[in-house]
C-alpha positions as CSV (number, residue, x, y, z in Angstrom):
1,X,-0.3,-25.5,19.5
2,X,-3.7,-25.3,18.0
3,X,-5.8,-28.1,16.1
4,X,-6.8,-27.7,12.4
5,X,-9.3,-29.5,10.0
6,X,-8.2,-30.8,6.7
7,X,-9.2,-32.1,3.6
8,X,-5.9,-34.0,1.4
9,X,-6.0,-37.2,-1.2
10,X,-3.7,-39.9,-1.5
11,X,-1.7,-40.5,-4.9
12,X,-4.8,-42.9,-5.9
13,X,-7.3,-40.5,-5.4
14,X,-8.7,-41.9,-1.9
15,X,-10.1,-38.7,-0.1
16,X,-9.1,-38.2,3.9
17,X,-10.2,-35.7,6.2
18,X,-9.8,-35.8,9.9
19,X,-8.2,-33.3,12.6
20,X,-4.2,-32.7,13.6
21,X,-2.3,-30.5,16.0
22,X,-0.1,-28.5,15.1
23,X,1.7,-25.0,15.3
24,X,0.0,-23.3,12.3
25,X,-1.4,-24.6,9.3
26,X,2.3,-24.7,7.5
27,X,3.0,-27.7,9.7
28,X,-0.4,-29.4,9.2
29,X,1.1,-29.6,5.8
30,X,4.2,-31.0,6.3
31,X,2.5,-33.0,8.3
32,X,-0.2,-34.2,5.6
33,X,2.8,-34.1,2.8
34,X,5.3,-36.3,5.2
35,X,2.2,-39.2,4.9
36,X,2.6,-39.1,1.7
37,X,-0.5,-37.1,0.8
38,X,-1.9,-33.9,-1.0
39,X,-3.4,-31.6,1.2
40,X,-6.7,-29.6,0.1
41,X,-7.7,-27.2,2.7
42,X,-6.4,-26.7,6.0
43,X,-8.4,-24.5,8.4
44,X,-8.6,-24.0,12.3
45,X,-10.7,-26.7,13.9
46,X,-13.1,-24.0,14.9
47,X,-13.6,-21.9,11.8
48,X,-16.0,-22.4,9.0
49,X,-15.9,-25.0,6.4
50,X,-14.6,-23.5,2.9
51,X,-18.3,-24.5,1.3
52,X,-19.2,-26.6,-1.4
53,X,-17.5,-26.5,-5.0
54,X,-19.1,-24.4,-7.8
55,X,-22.6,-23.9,-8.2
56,X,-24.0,-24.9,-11.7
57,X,-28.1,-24.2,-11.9
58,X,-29.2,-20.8,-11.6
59,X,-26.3,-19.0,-11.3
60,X,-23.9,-16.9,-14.5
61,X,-21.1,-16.4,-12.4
62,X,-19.1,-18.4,-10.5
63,X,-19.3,-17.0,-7.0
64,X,-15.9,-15.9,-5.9
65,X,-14.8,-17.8,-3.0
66,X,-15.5,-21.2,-5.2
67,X,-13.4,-20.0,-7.9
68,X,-10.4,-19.5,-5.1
69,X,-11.0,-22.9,-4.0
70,X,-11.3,-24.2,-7.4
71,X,-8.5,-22.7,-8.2
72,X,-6.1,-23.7,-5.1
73,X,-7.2,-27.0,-5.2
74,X,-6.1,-27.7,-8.8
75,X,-2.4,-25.7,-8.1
76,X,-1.9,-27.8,-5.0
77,X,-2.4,-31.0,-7.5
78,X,-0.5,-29.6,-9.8
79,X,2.1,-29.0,-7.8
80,X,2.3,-32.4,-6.9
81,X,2.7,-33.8,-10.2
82,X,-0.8,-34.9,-10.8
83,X,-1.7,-34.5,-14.6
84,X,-4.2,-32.1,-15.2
85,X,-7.1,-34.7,-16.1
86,X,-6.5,-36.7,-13.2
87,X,-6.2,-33.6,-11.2
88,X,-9.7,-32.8,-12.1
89,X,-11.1,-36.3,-11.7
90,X,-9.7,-36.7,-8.4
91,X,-11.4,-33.4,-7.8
92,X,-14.6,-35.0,-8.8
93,X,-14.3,-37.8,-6.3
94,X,-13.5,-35.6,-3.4
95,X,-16.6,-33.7,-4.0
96,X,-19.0,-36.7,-4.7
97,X,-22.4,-35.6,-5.7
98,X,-24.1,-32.2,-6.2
99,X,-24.2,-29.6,-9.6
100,X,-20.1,-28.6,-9.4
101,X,-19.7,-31.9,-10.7
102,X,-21.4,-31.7,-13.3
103,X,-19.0,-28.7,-14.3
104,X,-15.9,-30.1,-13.3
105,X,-17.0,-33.0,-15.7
106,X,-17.2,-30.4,-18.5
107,X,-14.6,-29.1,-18.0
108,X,-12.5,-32.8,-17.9
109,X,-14.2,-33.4,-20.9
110,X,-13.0,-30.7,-22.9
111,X,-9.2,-31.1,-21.6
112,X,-9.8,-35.0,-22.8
113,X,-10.5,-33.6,-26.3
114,X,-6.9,-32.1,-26.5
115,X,-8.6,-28.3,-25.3
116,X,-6.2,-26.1,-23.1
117,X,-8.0,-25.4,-20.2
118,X,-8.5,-21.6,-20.6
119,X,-10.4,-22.4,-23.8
120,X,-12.3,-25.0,-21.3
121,X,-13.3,-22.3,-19.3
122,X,-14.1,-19.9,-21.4
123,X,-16.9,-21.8,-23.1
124,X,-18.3,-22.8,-19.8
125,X,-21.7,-20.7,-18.3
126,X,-20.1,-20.2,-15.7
127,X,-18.7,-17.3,-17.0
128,X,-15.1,-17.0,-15.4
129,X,-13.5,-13.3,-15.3
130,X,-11.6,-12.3,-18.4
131,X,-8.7,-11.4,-15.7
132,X,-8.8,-15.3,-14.3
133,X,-8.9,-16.8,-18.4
134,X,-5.7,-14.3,-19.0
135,X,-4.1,-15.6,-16.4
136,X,-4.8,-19.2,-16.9
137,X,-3.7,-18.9,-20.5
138,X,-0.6,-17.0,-19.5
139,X,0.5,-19.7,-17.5
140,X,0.0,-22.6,-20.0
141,X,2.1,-20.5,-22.7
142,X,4.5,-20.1,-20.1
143,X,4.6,-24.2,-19.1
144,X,4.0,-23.2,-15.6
145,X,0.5,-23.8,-15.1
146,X,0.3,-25.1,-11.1
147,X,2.6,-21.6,-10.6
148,X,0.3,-19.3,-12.3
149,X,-3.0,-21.2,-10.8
150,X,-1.1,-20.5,-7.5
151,X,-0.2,-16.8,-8.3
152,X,-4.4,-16.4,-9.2
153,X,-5.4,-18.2,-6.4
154,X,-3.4,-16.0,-4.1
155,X,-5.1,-12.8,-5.8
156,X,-8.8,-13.9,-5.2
157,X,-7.7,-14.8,-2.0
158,X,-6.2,-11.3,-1.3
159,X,-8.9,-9.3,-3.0
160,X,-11.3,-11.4,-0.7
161,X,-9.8,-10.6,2.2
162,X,-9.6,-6.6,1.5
163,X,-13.1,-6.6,0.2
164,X,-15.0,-8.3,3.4
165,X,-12.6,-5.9,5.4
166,X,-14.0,-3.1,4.2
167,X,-17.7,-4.4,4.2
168,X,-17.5,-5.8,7.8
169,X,-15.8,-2.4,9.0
170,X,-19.2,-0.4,7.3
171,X,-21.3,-3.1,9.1
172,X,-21.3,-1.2,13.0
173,X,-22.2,2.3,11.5
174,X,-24.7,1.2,9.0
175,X,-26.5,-0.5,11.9
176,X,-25.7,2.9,14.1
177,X,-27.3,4.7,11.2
178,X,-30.1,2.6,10.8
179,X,-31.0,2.4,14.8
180,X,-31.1,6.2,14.9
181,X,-33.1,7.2,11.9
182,X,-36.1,4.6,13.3
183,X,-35.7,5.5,17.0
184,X,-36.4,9.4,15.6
185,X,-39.2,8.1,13.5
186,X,-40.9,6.1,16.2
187,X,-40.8,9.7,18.4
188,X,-41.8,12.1,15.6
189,X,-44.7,9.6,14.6
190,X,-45.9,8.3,17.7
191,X,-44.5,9.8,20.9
192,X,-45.0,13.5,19.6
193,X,-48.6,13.4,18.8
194,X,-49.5,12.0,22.3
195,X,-48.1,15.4,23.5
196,X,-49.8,17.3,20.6
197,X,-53.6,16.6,21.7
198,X,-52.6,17.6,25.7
199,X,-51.4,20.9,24.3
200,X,-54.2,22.1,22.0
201,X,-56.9,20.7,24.5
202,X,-55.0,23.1,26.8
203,X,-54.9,26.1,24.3
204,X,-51.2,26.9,25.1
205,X,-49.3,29.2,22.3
206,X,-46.6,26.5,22.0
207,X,-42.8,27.5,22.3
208,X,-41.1,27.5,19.0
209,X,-38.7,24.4,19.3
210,X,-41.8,22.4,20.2
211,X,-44.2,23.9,16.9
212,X,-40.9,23.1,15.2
213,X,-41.1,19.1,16.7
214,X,-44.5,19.0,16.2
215,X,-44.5,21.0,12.3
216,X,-42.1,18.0,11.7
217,X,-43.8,15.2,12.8
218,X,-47.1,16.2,11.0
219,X,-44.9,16.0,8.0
220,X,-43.7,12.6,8.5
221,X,-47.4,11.9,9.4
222,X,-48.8,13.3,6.3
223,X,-46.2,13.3,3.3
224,X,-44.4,10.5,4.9
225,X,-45.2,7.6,2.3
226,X,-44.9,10.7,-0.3
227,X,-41.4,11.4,0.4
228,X,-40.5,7.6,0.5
229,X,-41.9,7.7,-2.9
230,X,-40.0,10.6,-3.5
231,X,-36.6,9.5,-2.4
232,X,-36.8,6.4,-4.4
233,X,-37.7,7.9,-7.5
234,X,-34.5,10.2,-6.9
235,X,-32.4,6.9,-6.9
236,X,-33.7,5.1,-9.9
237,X,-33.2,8.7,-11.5
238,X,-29.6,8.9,-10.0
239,X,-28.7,5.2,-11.3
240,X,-30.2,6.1,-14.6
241,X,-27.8,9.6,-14.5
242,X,-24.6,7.3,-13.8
243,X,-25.2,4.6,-16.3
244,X,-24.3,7.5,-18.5
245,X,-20.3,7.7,-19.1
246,X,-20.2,11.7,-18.4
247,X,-22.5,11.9,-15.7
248,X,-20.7,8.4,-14.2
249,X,-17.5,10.1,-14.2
250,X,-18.1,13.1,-12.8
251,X,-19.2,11.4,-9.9
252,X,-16.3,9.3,-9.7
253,X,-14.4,12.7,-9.8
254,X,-16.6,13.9,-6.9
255,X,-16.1,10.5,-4.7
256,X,-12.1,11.0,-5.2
257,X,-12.8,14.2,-3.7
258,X,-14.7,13.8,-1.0
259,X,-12.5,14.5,2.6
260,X,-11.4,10.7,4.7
261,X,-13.8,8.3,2.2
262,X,-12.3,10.1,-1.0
263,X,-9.1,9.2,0.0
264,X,-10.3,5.5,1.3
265,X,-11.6,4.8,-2.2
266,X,-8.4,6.0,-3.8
267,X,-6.1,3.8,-1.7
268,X,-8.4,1.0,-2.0
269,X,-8.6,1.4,-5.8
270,X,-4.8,1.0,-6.4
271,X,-4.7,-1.7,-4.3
272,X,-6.7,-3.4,-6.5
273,X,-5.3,-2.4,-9.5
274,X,-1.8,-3.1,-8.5
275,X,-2.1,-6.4,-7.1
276,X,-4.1,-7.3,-10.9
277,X,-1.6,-5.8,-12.8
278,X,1.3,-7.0,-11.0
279,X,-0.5,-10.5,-11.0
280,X,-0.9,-10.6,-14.4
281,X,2.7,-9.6,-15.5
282,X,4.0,-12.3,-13.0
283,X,2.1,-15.1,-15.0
284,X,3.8,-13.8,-17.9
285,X,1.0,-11.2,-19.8
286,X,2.8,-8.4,-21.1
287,X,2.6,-4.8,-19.8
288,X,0.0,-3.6,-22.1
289,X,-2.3,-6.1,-22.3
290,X,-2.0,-6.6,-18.4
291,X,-2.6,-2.9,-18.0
292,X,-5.9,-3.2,-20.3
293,X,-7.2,-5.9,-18.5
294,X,-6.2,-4.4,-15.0
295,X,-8.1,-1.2,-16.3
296,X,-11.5,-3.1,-16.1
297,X,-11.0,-4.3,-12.1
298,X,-11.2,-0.7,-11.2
299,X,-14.6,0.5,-10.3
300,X,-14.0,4.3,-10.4
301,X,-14.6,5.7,-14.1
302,X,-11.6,8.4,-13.0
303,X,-8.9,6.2,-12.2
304,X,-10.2,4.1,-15.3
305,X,-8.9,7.0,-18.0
306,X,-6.5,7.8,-16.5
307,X,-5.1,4.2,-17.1
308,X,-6.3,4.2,-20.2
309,X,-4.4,7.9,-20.8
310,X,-1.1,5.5,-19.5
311,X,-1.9,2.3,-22.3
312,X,-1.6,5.2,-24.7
313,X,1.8,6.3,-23.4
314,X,3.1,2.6,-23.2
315,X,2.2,2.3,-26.9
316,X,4.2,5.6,-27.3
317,X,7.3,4.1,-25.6
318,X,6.8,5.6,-22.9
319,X,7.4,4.5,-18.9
320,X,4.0,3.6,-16.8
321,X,5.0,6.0,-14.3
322,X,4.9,9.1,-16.1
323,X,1.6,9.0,-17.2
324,X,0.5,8.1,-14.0
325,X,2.2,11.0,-12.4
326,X,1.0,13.5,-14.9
327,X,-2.6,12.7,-14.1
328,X,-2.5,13.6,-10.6
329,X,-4.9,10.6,-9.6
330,X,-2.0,8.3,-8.0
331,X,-0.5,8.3,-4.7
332,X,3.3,9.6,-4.8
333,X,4.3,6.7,-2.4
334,X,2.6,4.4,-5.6
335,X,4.2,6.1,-8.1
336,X,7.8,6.4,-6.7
337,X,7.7,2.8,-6.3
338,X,6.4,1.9,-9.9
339,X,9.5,4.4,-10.7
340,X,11.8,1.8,-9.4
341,X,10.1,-1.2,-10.3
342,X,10.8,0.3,-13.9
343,X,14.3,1.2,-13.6
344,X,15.2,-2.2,-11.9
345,X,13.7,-4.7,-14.2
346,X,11.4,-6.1,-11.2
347,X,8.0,-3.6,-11.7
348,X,5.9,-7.1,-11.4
349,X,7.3,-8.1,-7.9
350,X,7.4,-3.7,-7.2
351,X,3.0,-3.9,-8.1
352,X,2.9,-6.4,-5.5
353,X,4.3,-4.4,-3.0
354,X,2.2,-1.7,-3.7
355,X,-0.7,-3.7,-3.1
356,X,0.1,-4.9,0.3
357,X,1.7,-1.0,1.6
358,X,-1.8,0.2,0.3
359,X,-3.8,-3.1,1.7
360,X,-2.9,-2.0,5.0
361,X,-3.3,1.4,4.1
362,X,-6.9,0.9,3.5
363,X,-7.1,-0.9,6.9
364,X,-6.0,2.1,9.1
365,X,-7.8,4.6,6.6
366,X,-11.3,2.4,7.6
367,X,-9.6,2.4,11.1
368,X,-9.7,6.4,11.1
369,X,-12.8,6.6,9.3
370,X,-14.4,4.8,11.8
371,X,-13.1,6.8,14.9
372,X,-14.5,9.8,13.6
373,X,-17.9,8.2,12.3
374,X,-18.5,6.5,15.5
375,X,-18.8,9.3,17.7
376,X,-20.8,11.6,15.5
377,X,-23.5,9.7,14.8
378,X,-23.8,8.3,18.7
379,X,-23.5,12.2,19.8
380,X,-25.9,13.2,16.8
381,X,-28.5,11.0,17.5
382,X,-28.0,11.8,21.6
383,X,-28.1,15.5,20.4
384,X,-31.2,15.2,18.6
385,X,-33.4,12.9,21.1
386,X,-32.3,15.7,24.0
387,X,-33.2,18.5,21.4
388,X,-37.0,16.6,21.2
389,X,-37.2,15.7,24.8
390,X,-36.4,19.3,26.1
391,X,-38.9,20.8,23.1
392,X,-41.5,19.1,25.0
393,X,-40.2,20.0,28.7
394,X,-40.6,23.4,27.7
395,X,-43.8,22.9,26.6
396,X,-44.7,20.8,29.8
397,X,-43.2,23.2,31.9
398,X,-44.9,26.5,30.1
399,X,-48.5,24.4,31.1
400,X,-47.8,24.4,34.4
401,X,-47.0,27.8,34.8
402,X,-50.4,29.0,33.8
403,X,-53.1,30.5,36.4
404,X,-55.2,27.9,37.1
């Protein structure tokens, strides 16, 4: 038994929060539901608090993780029977004061003047995705709006989730990375030219790893600002390169190829374009529209045409798989399973799957990634500190082996 936070209104609106016990947060619930009220949030007592609603001022987009909660909140209302209006007022009282309001009025106001709410949102600054107004608008043609706002909340949710797995398994290694390259800084620009002066006021012909330290850390000393200069003039020149489509998908081609993080982007990718597209058909968008608008949630350029190469196909009755297959771009396991999705009617529940194989796929291809990266850069950086320090030993040791 654990003990959980939670947020939940009563049928008149009246917000509650306060703490339960229970065995996970499925029973807190049933719990909150079996008291006759509509549970918000449920989190472990010791976790973070989901954070405020949406941001208004200074902000174009809607920041992900408010959009989920947005989003969650109104299904769960929904859900329970709440029409939309009201759904959204009693959303307004639960968050009090601050700028979300000020949007969830908007947005109120526009569902008061007879608007659907995907038209709502898309004349709101905030700016929500073309993929989340799709899918809203899907549902209400449908008549299943609390459903679809479920089905969407469920997607940012899982897209979340894979995205700050990936990003919190690069933190360790970036920091790794970023440790060594100042640790060999500090040497070659301060440590080595204390060890410089005692060797030319002793006139010794220096060993060759040690004019090699040295001839290095004279560089830094010298051209280092220079080559800082130089390096970011290389990036601004390499961003300017991919903003071009050619350049931009070549090296998408290249990252696809690349051995381990090739294969990491690749699986990560489908992931994301599976669960979108088999999203989107679940709230009732047809294949080739879905397919279009799944097209624009993958990053790399490569993947992207060769998406666009299957819209093409669909358009020429043709089967999703084939095109797919033909490329070369697409797992097998991925395309054997959109195969059968095809052939038995279900391709929207088959997507799914394929998102959560290659979810944990990504997990234990960051796992592996990591097990190799680890240990190279901890023995590279050892490797290179010994190769300094013994540069200078030999030195040291050469000194003391001259008649005195």
């Amino acid at each position: 038994m654990a003990w959980f936070r939670f947020r939940a209104v009563s049928q008149s609106g009246e917000e509650q929060e306060g703490r339960l016990e229970g065995a996970d947060q499925q029973a807190i619930v049933r719990q909150l539901q079996q008291r006759g009220l509509i549970p918000l949030s449920v989190e472990p007592a010791g976790g973070r608090d989901a954070g405020p609603g949406l941001r208004w001022p200074g902000r174009k987009r809607v920041g992900e993780r408010q959009v989920q909660l947005l989003t969650q909140e109104l299904a769960t209302l929904l859900k329970a029977g709440i029409p939309l209006e009201r759904a959204f007022g009693i959303m307004i009282q639960v968050r009090g004061q601050g700028d979300d309001v000020r949007l969830l009025g908007q947005i109120r106001d526009g569902i008061q003047r007879g608007q659907p709410l995907s038209t709502v949102l898309a004349e709101q600054d905030a700016a929500f995705s073309p993929f989340y107004l799709n899918m809203v608008r899907a549902a209400e043609v449908s008549g299943n709006l609390d459903r679809g706002l479920a089905d969407l909340a469920l997607y940012l949710e899982r897209s979340r989730q894979l995205r700050e797995k990936a990003m919190s398994a690069l933190i360790y290694p970036v920091i790794l990375l970023l440790v060594s390259a100042v640790s060999l800084l500090i040497i070659l620009t301060y440590v080595i030219p204390q060890f410089q002066q005692l060797f030319a006021d002793m006139g010794q012909a220096m060993p060759l790893p040690t004019r090699v330290v040295i001839g290095a850390a004279e560089l830094l000393r010298d051209l280092g600002p220079w080559l800082l200069l130089l390096l970011l003039l290389g990036l601004i020149y390499g961003r300017r390169q991919l903003a071009k489509p050619d350049r931009r998908l070549a090296w998408d081609g290249l990252v696809l190829r690349l051995p381990l993080a090739g294969e990491l982007v690749r699986r990560l990718e489908v992931a994301r374009f599976s669960r979108s597209l088999g999203t989107l058909m679940k709230g009732g968008v047809p294949l080739l529209g879905a397919l279009n608008i799944a097209r624009d949630t993958i990053g790399n350029r490569l993947l992207a045409a060769t998406l666009l190469e299957a819209a093409t196909g669909l358009k020429e009755g043709r089967r999703l798989a084939e095109p797919l297959q033909a490329s070369g771009q697409f797992p097998t396991l991925a395309i054997q399973m959109i195969r059968v999705g095809e052939e038995t009617g279900q391709l929207e529940d088959m997507l799914l799957k394929v998102a959560d194989t290659y979810d944990r796929e990504v997990e234990n291809a960051i796992h592996r990634l990591l097990t190799i990266l680890e240990p190279v850069l901890i023995v590279g950086l050892g490797v290179a500190i010994a190769g300094i320090i013994i540069s200078i030993l030999v030195a040291i040791l050469g000194i003391n082996e001259l008649p005195i």
